[in-house]
N, C-alpha and C positions, 0 to 999 in steps of 0.2 A: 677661664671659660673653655669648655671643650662639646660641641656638638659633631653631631650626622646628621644633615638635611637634607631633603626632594632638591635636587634643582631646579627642577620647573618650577616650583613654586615658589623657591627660592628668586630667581629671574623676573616671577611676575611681580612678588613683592618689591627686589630692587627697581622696576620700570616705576612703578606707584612712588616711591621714594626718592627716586631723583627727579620727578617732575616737583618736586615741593623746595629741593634744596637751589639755593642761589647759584648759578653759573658763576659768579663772578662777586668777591667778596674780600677784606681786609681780615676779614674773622674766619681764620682755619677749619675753627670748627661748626661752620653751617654750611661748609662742604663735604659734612659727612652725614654719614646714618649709623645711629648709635645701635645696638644689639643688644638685647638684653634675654640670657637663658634662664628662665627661671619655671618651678614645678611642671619639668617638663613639656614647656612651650617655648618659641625663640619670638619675642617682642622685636619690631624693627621702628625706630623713630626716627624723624626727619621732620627739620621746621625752617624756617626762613625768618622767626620770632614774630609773625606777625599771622602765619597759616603750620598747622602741627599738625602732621598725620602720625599715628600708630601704628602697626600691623601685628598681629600675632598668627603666629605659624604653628600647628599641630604636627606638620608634618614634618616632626624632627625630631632626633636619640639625644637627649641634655644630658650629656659622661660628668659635667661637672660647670655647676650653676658660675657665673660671671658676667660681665658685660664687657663690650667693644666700642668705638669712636672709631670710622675709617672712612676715611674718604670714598662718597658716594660711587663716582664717576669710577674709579678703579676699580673698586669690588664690584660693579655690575659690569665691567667690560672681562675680566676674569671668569665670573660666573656665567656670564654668556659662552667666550669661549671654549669651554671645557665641554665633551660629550658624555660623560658621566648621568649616570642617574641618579647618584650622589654623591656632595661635597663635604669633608672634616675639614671643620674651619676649626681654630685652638689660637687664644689668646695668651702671648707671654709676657706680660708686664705691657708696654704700646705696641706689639708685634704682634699682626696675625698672622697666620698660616696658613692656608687654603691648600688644600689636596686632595686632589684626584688621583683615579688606577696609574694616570701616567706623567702626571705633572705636579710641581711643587709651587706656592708664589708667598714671598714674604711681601707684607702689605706695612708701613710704618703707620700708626693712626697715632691716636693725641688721647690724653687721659681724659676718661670717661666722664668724670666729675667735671669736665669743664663744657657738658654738653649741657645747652641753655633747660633751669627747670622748666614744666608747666606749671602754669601761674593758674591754671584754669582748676585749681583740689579742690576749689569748694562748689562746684557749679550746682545751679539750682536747679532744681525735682525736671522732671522732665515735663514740657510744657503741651505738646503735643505729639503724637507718631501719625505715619504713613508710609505706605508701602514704597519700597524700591521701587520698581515698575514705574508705579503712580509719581514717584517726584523725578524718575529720570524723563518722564515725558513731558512734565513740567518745566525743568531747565532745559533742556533741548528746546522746545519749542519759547525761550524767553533769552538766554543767554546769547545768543547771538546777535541780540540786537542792541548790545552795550558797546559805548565807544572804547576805539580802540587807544586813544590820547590819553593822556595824565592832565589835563590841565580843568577839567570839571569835573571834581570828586566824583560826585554822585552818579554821574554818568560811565561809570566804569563799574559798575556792579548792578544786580538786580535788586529790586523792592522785594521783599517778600512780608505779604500784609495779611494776618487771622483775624476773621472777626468769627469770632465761634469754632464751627467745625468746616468754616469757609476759608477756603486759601484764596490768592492771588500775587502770583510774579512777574512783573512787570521788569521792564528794560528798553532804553530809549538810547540814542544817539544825539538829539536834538532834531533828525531828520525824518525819524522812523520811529515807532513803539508799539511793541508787543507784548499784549495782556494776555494771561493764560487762567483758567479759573480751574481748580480742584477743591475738592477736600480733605479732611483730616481723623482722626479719631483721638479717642485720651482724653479731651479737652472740649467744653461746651461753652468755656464758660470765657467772658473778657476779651479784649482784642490787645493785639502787639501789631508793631511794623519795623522793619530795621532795613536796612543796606549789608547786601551782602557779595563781596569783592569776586570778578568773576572766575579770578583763576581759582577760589575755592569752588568754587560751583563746579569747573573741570575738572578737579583732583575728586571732588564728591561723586561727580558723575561717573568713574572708570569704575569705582566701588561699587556700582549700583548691579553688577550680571544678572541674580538675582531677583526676580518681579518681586519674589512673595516674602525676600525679608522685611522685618519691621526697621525702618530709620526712626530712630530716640531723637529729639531734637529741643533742646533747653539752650536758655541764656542767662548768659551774668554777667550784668555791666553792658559791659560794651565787646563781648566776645558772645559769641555761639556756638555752639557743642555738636554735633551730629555722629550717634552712633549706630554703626552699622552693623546689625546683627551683636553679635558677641566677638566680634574677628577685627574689626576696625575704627578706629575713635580719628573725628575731622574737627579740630580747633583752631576756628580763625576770628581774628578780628574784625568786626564790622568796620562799614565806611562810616564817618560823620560827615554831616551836613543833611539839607532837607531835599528830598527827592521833588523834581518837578511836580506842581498840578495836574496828574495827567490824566484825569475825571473829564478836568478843560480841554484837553485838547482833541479826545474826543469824540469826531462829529456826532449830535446826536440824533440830524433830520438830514435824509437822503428824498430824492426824487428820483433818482436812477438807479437801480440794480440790473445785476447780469451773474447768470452763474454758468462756470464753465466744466469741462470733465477735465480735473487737475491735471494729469498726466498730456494731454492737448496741449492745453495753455502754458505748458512748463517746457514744452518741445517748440511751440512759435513765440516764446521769447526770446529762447534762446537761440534761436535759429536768426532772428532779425537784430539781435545784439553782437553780431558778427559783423558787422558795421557800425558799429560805435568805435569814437577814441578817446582820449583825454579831454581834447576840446569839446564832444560831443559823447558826452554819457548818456542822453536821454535819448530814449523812445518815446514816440508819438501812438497812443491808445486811440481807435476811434471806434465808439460805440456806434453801432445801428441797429434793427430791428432782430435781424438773424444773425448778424455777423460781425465781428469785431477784427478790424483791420491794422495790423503793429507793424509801424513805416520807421523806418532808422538813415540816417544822410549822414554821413562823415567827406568833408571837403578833402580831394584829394585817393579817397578811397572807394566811393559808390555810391549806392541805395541798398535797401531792402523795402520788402512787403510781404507781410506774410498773412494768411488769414483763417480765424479760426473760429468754429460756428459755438455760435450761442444758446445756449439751452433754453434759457428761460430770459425776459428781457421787460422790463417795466419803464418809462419814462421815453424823455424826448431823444434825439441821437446829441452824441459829444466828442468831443476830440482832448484829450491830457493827455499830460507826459510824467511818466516819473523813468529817475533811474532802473534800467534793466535788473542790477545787481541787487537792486533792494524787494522787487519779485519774485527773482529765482531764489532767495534766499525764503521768503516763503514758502513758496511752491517746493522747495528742497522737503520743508518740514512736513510740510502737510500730510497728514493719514487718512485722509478725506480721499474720496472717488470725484469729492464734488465742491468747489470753493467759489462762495460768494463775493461780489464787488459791488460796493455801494460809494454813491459821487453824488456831488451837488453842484461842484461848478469846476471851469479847468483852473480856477486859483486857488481850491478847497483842497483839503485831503481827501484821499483816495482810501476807505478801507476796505479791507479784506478779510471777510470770517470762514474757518474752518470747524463746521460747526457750531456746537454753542458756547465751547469754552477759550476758544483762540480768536482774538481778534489782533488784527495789525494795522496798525496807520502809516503811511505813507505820504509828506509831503509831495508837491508836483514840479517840477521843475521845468522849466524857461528853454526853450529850444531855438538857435540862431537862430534870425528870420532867413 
């Protein structure tokens, strides 16, 4: 194998590839990224055997078609280094080459043939598309709110549920869950739902630049397919097990709403979460007619109050608490000027809608006396 490629784009493809491959492994070779030159394209692969990215690069001279195995972590620190606007990389038997105007680097890799196949050749018809854009604003506004532990499967990835040309991605912690409603095109017909692991969803999202490519997205088995344009293929394996009820959890009757101007309310959170600590996560919410008043008490540290007017206000006055972190983490997302909160009591969940297709629950938490 003997190429000329962009570095840049060489660089952005290694950053995509070694987010997939394992930091730390007994298996050599899922510390690499395998290279593949063929009809004047350079294919780049990276899997961890359980999440497979692709990349194909245009932007490259194929002298003579071949494939590579090298270790990730090296050849991106290499190809970063160098100021070149392009690198001849040349395979000699496990040897690669890399050369620039002013530098030379032998890389040792591992024969190619021992890079894990895809299992994924027979994947089925494609079952629905939608826009970039459209599904990166989706996981954004859903992946975040997956737990960050290993110890309840289903809790480490998002639902992603079709009934028709209806989507919805859903992701809970146990504490908190946020529902996102889009839709889809291709497909009118049947519903599916699956678990889908989150650090795929992060490798999926950096692909997404793009508003207006189409994402292909088919399943088989117990894997999922997502192709990005003509330039990127994302195959991972779903999570098994059964995703919480979260139809039930919920709330579906409020007595209290309040809506505020996002940007407000995301500066006096955070402003009165400057007084929290470890023993003392929670903020104290208290609704009144015009005004919503957010009090924080850490022993040892202070007070806070901060206060921030109400736009619009229905129901009697109340006082809850939930975690700081689990509002600003909404308020982060929100593309809204304008976000709703709807309560029923301070022992109920607390949710919060931006707009009509994001909603977020929030349970409330218990404040020393």
């Amino acid at each position: 194998m003997k190429i000329v490629c962009d570095r840049s784009a060489l660089v952005d493809a290694l950053t995509l590839a070694s987010s997939v491959v394992l930091s730390r492994t007994t298996v050599p070779v899922l510390l690499c990224v395998k290279l593949t030159a063929r009809d004047g394209t350079l294919r780049l692969s990276a899997t961890d055997q359980d999440l497979r990215l692709s990349l194909t690069l245009s932007s490259v001279e194929v002298h003579s078609d071949g494939d590579a195995l090298v270790p990730a972590d090296k050849l991106s620190q290499i190809v970063r280094s160098c100021d070149d606007s392009t690198l001849a990389i040349e395979m000699d038997k496990q040897v690669a080459t890399v050369r620039g105007e002013d530098a030379k680097f032998r890389v040792f890799g591992y024969d190619p043939r021992e890079f894990p196949a895809e299992t994924d050749t027979h994947a089925s018809a494609t079952e629905f598309e939608i826009a970039a854009g459209h599904l990166r604003r989706m996981i954004g506004r859903s992946a975040f709110a997956t737990a960050a532990d290993n110890s309840r499967y289903a809790f480490n990835g998002v639902l992603l549920e079709r009934k028709g040309r209806r989507l919805r991605m859903v992701a809970t912690d146990g504490r908190r869950l946020a529902l996102v409603q889009g839709e889809c095109t291709g497909s009118a017909d049947g519903d599916s739902a699956c678990i889908i692991p989150t650090k795929t969803l992060q490798v999926l999202n950096r692909l997404l630049d793009d508003p207006d490519t189409a994402v292909r997205i088919s399943r088989n088995r117990n894997r999922i397919r997502f192709e990005v344009g003509d330039t990127a293929t994302v195959i991972s394996s779903l999570i098994e097990g059964t995703f919480p009820p979260f139809d039930d959890v919920i709330p579906k009757e409020h007595d209290r709403r309040a809506s505020f101007d996002t940007a407000e309310l995301a500066a006096a959170v955070k402003r009165a979460a400057l007084l929290t600590n470890e023993e003392s996560k929670g903020v104290k919410f208290s609704f009144a007619d015009k005004t919503l008043t957010i009090s924080a008490r850490a022993a040892e540290m202070g007070e806070a109050e901060v206060r921030v007017a109400i736009r619009k206000w229905e129901g009697k006055e109340i006082d809850i608490a939930f975690n700081p972190g689990y509002v600003t983490d909404v308020l982060r997302i929100a593309d809204s000027s304008e976000i709703a909160v709807e309560m029923k009591a301070p022992n109920r969940p607390g949710v919060f809608k931006v707009g009509e297709d994001l909603t977020y629950v929030i349970m409330p938490v218990s404040l020393p006396g």
